[in-house]
C-alpha positions in Angstrom: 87.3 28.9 -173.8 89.2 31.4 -171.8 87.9 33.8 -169.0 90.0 36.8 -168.0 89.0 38.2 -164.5 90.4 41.3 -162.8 89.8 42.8 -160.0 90.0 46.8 -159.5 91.2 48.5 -155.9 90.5 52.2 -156.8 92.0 55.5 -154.9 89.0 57.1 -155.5 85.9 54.5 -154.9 83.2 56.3 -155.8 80.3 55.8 -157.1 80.9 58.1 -159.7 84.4 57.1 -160.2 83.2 53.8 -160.5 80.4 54.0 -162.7 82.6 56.2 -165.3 85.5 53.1 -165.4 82.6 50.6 -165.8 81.2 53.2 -168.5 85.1 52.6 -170.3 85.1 49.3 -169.8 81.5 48.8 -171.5 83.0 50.6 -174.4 85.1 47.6 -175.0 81.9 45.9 -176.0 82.0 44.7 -180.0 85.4 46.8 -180.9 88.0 44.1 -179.9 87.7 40.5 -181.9 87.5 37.2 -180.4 86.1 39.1 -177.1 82.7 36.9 -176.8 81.6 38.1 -173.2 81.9 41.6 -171.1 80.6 42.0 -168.0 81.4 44.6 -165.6 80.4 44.6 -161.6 80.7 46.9 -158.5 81.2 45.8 -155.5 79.0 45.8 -152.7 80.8 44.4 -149.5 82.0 46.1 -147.1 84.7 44.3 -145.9 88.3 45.5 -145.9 89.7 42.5 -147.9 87.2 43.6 -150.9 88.1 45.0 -154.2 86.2 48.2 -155.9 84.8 46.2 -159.0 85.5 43.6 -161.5 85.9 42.7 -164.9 85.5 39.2 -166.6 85.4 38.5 -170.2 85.8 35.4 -172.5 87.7 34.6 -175.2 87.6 31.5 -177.4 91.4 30.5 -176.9 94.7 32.3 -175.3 95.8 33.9 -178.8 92.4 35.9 -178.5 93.4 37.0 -175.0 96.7 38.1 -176.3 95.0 40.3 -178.6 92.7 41.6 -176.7 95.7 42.3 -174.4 97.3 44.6 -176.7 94.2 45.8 -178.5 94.5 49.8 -178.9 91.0 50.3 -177.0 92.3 47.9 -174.0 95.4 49.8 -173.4 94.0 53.2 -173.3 91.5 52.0 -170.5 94.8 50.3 -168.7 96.8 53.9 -169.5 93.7 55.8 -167.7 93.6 52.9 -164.6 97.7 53.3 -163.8 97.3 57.0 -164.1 94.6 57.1 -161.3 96.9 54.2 -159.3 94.5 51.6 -159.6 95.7 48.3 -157.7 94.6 45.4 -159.9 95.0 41.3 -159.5 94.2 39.2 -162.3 92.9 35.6 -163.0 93.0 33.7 -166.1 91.8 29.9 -166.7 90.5 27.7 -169.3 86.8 26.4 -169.2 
């Protein structure tokens, strides 16, 4: 199994803001293959050091991640994240 984590540093960290991008990312949910896991989650912490929100999903090997990489639906949400200069950092690791 794969897991794919990213974590988000918005411009705008609103609530609002926040809770429309985890409202896209939930959208994912059943349209790409392979993708057996979606979970979305704000942040809480206030410390400087934190990020916005995250996203982890998982995938049953690293050809599903690729497609989920370059899956139509994926990409738009990406489009929309650079667009509203969104900061991300990534993590991916077998399990």
């Amino acid at each position: 199994m794969v897991r794919h984590i990213v974590f988000f540093k918005l411009e705008d960290n609103s609530e609002a803001n926040k809770q429309d991008i985890k409202t896209r990312f939930m959208g994912m949910n059943g349209k790409i293959e392979g993708m057996k896991n979606l979970e979305v989650g704000l942040n809480f912490s206030p410390e400087e050091r934190a990020f916005d929100m995250a996203l982890s999903c998982d995938f049953d090997n690293k050809d599903e991640l690729k497609i989920y990489a370059s899956h139509p639906v994926h990409v738009a949400i990406v489009t929309y994240l650079k667009s509203i200069n969104t900061v991300t950092k990534v993590v991916d690791y077998e399990f």
